[in-house]
N, C-alpha and C positions, 0 to 999 in steps of 0.2 A: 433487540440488538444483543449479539455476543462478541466479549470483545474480543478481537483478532490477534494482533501486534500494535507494536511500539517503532516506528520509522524513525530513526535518528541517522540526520544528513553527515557524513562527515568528509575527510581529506583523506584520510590513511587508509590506505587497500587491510582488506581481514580478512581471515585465513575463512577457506571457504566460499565466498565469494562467486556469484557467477554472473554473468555479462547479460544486459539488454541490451541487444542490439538495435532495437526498436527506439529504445530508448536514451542510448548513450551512455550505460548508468552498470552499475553492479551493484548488487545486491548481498546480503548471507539472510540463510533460512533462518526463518525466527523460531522454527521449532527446538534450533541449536542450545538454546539457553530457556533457564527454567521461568522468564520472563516474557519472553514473546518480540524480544527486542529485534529487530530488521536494521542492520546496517545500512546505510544508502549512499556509494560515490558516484556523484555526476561527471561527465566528462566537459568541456567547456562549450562542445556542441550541442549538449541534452536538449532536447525542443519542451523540456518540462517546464510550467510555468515556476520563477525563482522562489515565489513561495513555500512549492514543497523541497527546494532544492536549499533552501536554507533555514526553514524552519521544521524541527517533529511533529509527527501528524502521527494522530491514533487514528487504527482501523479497527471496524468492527463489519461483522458478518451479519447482513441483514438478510429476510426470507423474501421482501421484496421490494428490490430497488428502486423502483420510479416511488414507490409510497415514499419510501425515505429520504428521496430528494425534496419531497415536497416541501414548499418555502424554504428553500435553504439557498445562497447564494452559489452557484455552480461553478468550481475553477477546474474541473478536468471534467468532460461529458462523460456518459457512461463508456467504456471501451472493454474487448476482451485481452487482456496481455497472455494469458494462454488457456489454453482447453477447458470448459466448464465452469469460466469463473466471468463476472462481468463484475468489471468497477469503475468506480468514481468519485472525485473527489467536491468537496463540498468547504464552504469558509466560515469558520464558527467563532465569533470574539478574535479575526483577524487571525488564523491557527486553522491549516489545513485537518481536515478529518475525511478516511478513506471510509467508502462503503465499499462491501463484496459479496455480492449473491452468487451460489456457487449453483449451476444448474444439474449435479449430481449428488446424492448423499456421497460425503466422506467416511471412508469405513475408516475403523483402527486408526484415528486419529492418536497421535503422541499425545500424553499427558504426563508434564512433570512435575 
């Protein structure tokens, strides 16, 4: 496991910003900040379960997801939210934690 970002839910829209429509939600790149931090505003229709909608959840990048689901209690199944990436969320000590297999190498990944 490598870790990915920092998901923290909040209220206040941030600059940068872009819309799931899928999801009801906006998001900012966590590559923006030298931390990895992911903004997250739900809208009050989000079909996301409230856990991650009110609690921070680390994500980490794993090479293969169904292994690391293994015993783990499952609150979002695996899904693709866009091209090359498949994830899923998992409940650890009551605290969302995102898995992300990406089915491409990433070239020139940012590093701050």
């Amino acid at each position: 496991m490598k870790y990915h970002h920092l998901g923290i839910p909040t209220t206040t829209p941030k600059p940068g910003e872009e819309y799931l429509q899928e999801y009801k939600a906006y998001c900012t790149d966590h590559k923006s900040n030298p931390f990895g931090i992911q903004w997250m505003r739900y809208e009050a229709n989000c079909p996301l379960p409230d856990l991650v909608k009110t609690v921070p959840h680390i994500a980490f990048e794993v090479d293969d997801l169904a292994a690391a689901l293994e015993g783990h209690e499952i609150l979002i199944e695996p899904n693709s939210p866009s091209k090359g990436v498949i994830v899923a969320f998992v409940i650890c000590d009551g605290a969302p934690v995102e898995f992300l297999e990406f089915s491409e190498p990433r070239l020139c990944e940012k590093v701050n």
